[in-house]
N, CA and C atoms as a LAMMPS dump frame, in Angstrom:
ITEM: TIMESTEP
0
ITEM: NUMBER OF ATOMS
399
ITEM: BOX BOUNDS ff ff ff
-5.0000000000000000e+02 5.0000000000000000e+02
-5.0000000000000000e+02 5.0000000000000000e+02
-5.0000000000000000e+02 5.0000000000000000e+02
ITEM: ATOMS id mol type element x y z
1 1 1 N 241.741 223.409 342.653
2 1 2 C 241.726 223.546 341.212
3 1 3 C 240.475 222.903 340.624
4 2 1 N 239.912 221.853 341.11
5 2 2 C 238.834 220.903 340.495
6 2 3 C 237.799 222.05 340.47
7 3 1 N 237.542 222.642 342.188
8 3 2 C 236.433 223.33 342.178
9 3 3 C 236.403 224.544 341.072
10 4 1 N 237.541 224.999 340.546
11 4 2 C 237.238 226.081 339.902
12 4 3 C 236.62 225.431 338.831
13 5 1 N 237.299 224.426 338.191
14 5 2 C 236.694 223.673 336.567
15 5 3 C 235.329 223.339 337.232
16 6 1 N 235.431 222.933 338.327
17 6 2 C 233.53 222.58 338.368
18 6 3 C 232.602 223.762 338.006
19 7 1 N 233.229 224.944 338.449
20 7 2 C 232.698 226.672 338.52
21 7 3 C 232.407 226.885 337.004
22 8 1 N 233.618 226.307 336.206
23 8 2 C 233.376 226.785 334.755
24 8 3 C 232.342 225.929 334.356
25 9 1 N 232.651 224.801 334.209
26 9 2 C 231.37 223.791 333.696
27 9 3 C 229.981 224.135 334.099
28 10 1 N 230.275 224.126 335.431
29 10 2 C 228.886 224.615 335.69
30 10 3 C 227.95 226.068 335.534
31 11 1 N 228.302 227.151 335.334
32 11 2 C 228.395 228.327 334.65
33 11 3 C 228.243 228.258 333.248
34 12 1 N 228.958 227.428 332.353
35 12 2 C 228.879 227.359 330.844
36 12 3 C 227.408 226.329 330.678
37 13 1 N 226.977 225.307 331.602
38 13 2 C 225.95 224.368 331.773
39 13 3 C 224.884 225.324 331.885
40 14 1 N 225.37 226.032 333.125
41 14 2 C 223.517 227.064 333.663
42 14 3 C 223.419 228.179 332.332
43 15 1 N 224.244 229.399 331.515
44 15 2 C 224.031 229.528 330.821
45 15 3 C 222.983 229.131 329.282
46 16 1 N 223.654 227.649 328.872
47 16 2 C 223.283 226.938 327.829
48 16 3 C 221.757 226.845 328.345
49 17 1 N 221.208 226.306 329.24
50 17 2 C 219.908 225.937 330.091
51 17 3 C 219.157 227.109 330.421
52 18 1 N 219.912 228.597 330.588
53 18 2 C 219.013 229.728 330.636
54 18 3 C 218.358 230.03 329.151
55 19 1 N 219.015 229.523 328.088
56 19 2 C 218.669 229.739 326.741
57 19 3 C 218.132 228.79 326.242
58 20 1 N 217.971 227.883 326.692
59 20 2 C 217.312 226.807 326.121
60 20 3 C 215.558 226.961 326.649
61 21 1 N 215.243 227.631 327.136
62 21 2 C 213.698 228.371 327.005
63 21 3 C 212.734 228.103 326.272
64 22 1 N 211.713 227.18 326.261
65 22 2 C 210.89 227.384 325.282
66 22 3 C 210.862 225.743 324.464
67 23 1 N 212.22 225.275 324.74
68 23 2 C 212.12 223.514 324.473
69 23 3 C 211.725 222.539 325.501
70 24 1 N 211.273 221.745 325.303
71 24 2 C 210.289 220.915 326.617
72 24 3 C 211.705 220.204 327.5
73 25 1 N 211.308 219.667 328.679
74 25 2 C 212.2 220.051 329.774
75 25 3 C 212.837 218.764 329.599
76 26 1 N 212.378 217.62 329.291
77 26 2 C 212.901 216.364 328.789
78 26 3 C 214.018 216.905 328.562
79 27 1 N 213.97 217.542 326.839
80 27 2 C 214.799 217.278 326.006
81 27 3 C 215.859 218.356 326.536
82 28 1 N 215.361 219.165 327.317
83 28 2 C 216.357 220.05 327.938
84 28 3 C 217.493 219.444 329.085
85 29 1 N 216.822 218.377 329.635
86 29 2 C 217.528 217.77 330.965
87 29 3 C 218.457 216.829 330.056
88 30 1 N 217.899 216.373 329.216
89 30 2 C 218.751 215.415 328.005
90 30 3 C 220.109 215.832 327.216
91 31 1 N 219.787 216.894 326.829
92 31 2 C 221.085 217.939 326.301
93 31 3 C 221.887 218.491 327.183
94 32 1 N 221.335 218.625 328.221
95 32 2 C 222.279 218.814 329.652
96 32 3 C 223.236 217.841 329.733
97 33 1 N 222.683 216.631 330.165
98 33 2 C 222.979 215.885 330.524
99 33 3 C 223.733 214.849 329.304
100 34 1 N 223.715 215.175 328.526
101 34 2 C 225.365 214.762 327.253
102 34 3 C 226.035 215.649 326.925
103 35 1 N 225.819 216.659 327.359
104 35 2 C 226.879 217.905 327.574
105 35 3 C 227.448 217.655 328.742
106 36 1 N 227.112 217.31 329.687
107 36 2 C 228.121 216.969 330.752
108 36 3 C 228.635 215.82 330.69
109 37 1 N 228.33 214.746 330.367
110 37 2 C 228.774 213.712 330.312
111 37 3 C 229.724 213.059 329.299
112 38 1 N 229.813 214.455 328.337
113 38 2 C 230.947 214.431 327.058
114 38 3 C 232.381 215.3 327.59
115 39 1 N 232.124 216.666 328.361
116 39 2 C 232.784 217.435 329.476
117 39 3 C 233.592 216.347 330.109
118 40 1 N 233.082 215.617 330.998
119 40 2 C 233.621 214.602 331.794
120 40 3 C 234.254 213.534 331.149
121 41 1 N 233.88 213.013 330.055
122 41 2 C 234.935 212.144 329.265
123 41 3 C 235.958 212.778 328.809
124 42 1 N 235.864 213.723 328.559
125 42 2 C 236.985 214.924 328.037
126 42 3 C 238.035 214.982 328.758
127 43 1 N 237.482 215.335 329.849
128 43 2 C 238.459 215.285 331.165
129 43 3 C 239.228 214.507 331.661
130 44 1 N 238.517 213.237 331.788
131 44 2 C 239.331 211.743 332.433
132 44 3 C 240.419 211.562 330.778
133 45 1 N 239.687 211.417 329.798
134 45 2 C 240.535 210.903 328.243
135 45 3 C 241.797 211.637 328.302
136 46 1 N 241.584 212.62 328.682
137 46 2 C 242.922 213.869 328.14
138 46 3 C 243.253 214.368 329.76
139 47 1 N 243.161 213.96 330.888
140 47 2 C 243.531 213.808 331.93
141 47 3 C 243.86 215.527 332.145
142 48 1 N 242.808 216.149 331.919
143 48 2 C 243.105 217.847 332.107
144 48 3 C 243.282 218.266 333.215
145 49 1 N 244.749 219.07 333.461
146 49 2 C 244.632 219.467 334.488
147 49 3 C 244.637 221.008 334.698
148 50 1 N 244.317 222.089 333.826
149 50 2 C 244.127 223.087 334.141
150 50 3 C 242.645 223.888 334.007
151 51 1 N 242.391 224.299 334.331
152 51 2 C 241.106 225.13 333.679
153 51 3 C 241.386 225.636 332.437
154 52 1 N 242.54 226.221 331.974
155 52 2 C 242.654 226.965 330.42
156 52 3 C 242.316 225.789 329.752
157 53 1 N 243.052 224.289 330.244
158 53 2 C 242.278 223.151 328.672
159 53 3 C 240.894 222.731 328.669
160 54 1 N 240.388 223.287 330.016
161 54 2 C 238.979 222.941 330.19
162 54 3 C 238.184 223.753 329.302
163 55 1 N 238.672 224.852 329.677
164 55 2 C 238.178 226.44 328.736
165 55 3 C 238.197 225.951 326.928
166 56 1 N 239.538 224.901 326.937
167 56 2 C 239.437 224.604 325.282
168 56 3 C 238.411 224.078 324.668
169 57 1 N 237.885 222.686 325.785
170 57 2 C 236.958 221.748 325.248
171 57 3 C 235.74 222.186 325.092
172 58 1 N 234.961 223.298 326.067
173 58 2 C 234.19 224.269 326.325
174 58 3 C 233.978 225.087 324.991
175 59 1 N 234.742 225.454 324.535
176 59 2 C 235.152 226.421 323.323
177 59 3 C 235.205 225.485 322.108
178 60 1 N 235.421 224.763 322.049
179 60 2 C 235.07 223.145 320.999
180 60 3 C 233.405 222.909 320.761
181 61 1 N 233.309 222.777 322.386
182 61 2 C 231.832 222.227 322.079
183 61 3 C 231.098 223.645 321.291
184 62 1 N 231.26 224.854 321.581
185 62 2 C 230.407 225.921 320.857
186 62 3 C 230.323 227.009 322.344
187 63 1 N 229.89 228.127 321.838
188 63 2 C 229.213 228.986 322.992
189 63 3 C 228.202 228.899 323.474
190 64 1 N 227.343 228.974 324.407
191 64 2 C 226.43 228.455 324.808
192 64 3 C 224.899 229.32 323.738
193 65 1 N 225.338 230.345 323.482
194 65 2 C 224.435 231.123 322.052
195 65 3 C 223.801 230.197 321.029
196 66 1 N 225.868 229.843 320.48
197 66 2 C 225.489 228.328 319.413
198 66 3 C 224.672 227.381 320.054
199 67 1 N 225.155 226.67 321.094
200 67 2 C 224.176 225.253 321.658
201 67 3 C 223.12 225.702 321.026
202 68 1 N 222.42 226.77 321.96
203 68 2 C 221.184 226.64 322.302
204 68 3 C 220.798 226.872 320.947
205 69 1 N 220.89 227.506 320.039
206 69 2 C 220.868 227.857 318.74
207 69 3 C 220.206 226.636 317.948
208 70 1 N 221.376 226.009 317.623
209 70 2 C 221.319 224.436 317.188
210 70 3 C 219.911 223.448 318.147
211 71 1 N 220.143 223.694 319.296
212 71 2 C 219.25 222.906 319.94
213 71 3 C 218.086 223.223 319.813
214 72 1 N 217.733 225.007 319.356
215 72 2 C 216.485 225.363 318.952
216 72 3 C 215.703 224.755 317.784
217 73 1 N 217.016 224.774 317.205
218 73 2 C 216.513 224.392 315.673
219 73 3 C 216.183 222.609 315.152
220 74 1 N 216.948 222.735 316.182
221 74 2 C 216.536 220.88 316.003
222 74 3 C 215.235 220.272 316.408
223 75 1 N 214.688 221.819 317.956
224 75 2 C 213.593 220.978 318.332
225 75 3 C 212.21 222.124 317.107
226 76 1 N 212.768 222.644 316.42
227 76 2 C 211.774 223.421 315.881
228 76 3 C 210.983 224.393 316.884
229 77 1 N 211.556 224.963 317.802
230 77 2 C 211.602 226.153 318.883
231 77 3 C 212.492 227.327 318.1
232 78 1 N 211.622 228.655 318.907
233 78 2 C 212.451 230.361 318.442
234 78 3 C 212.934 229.934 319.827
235 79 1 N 214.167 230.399 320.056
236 79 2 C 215.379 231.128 321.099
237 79 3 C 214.125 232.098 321.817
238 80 1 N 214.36 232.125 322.683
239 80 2 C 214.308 233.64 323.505
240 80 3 C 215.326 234.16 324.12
241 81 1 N 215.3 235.506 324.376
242 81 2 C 216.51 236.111 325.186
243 81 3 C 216.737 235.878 326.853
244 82 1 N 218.323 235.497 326.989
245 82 2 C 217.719 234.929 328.402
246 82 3 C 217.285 235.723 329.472
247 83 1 N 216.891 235.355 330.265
248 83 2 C 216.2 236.344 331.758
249 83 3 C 217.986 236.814 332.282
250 84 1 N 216.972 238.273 332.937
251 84 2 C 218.627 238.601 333.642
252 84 3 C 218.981 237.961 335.299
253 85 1 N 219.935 237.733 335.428
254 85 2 C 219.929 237.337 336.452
255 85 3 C 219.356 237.845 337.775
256 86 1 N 219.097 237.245 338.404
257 86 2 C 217.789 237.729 339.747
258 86 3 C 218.99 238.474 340.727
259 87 1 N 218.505 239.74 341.103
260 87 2 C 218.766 240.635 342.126
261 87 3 C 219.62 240.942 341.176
262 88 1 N 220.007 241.356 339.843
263 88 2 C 221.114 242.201 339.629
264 88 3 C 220.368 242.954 338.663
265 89 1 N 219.326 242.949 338.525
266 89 2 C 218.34 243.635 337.821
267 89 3 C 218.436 245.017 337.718
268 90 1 N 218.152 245.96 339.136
269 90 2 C 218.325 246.877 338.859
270 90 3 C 219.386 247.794 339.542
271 91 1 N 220.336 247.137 339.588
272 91 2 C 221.293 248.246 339.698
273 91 3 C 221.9 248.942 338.922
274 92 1 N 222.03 248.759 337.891
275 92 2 C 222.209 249.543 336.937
276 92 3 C 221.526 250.758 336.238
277 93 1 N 220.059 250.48 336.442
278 93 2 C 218.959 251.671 337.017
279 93 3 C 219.404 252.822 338.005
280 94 1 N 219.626 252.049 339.244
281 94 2 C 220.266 252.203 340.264
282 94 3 C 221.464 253.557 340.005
283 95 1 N 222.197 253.082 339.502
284 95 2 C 223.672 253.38 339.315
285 95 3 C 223.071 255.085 338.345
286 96 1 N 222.24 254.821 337.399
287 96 2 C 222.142 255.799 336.295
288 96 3 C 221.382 256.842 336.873
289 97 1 N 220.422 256.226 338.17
290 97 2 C 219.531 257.568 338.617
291 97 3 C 220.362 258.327 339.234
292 98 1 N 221.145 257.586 340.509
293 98 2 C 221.904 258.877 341.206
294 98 3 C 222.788 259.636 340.132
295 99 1 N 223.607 258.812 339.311
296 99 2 C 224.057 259.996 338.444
297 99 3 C 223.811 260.582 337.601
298 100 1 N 222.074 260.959 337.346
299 100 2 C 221.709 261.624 336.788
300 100 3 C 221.406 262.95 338.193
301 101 1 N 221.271 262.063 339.069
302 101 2 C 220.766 263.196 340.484
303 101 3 C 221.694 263.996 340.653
304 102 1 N 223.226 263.731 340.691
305 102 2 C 224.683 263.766 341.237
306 102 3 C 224.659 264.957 339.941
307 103 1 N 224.326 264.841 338.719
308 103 2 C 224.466 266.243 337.975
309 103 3 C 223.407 266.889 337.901
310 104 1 N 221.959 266.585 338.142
311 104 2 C 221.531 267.316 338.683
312 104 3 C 221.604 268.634 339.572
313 105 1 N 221.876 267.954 340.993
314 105 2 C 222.61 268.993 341.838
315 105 3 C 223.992 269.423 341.462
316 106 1 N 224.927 269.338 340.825
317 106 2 C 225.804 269.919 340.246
318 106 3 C 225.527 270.751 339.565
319 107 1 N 224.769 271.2 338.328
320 107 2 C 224.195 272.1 337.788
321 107 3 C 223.183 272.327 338.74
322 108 1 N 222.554 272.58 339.403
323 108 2 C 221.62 273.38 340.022
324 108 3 C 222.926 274.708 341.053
325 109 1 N 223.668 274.156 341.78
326 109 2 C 224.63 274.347 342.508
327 109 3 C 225.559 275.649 341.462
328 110 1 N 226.032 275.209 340.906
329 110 2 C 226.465 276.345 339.557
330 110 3 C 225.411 277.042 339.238
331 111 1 N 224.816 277.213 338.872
332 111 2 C 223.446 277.954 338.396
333 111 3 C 223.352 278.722 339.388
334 112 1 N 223.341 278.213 340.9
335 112 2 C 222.631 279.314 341.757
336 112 3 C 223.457 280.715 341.883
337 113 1 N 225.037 279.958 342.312
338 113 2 C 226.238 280.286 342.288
339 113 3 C 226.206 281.505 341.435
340 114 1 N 226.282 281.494 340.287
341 114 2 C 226.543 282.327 338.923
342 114 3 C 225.655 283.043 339.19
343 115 1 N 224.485 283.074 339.119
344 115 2 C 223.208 284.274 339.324
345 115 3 C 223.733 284.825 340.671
346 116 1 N 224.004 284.74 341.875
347 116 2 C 224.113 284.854 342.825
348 116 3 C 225.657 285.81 342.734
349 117 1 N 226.716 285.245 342.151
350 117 2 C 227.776 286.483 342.149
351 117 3 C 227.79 287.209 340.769
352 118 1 N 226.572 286.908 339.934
353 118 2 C 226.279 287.882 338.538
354 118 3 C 225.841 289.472 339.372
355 119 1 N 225.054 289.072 340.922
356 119 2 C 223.797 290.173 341.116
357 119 3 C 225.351 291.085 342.045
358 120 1 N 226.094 290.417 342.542
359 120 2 C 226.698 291.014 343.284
360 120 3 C 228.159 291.867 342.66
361 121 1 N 228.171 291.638 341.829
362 121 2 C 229.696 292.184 341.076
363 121 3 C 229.326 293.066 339.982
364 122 1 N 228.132 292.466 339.174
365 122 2 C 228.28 293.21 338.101
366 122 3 C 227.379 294.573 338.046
367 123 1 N 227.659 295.701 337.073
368 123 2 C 226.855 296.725 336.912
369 123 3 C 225.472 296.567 336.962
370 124 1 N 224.694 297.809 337.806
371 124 2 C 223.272 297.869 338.435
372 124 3 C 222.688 297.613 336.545
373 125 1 N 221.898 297.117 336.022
374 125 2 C 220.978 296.88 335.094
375 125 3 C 220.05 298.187 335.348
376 126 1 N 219.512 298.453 334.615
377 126 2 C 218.733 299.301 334.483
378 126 3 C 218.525 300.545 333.938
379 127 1 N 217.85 301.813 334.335
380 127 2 C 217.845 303.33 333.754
381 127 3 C 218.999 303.677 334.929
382 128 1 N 219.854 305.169 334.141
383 128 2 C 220.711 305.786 335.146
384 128 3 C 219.59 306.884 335.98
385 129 1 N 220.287 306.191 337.071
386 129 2 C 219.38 307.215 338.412
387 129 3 C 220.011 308.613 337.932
388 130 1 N 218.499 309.162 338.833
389 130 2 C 218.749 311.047 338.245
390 130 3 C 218.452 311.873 339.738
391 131 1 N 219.565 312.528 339.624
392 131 2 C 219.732 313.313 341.086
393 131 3 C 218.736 314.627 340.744
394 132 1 N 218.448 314.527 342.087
395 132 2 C 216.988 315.686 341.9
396 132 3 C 217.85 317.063 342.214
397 133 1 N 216.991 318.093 341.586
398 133 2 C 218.02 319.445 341.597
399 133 3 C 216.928 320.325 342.35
């Protein structure tokens, strides 16, 4: 059980710190580091034992949007948007090409299809042939 609350804390920590971008690293390791150390009083004071009350205090302190927000503004820093996480970049690229490929060949496949039993079923196109006398 601990390890999962460590999972959240630490997840809601790396978040806040992906957005905090752009403020000098001091004051970044500093705000870290009374954010965890308020987390952890939280914990021992109110003797939490689930992750949902962990999730509360978490949700007290702000979203990590707000933090960094506030923390921007305090150090007189713009926010930036955070980086996406490494190697999950492009699969979603990924994901959109083949299924653009996947209907691709689906309509190509129909298309051929249709022309192909248009030539064979339906009436000859053209002038009516003329029998020679």
């Amino acid at each position: 059980m601990k390890t999962r609350q460590n999972d959240v804390v630490a997840e809601y920590l790396r978040e806040i710190d992906q957005r905090l971008a752009g403020i000098p690293v001091l004051q970044r390791r500093e705000l870290l580091a009374d954010l965890e150390a308020h987390i952890a009083a939280e914990r021992a004071e109110r003797n939490l034992a689930g992750e949902g009350e962990l999730i509360e205090v978490l949700e007290r302190l702000g979203s990590p949007e707000v933090v960094a927000a506030a923390a921007h503004e305090e150090a007189g820093t713009q926010p930036r948007p955070p980086a996406p996480p490494r190697g999950r970049r492009l699969w979603p690229w990924m994901v959109a090409a083949a299924a653009a490929l996947a209907v691709l060949v689906v309509c190509t496949f129909f298309l051929f299809f249709a022309q192909t039993s248009s030539h064979e079923e339906g009436p000859a196109v053209g002038p009516p042939a003329v029998e020679p006398s």
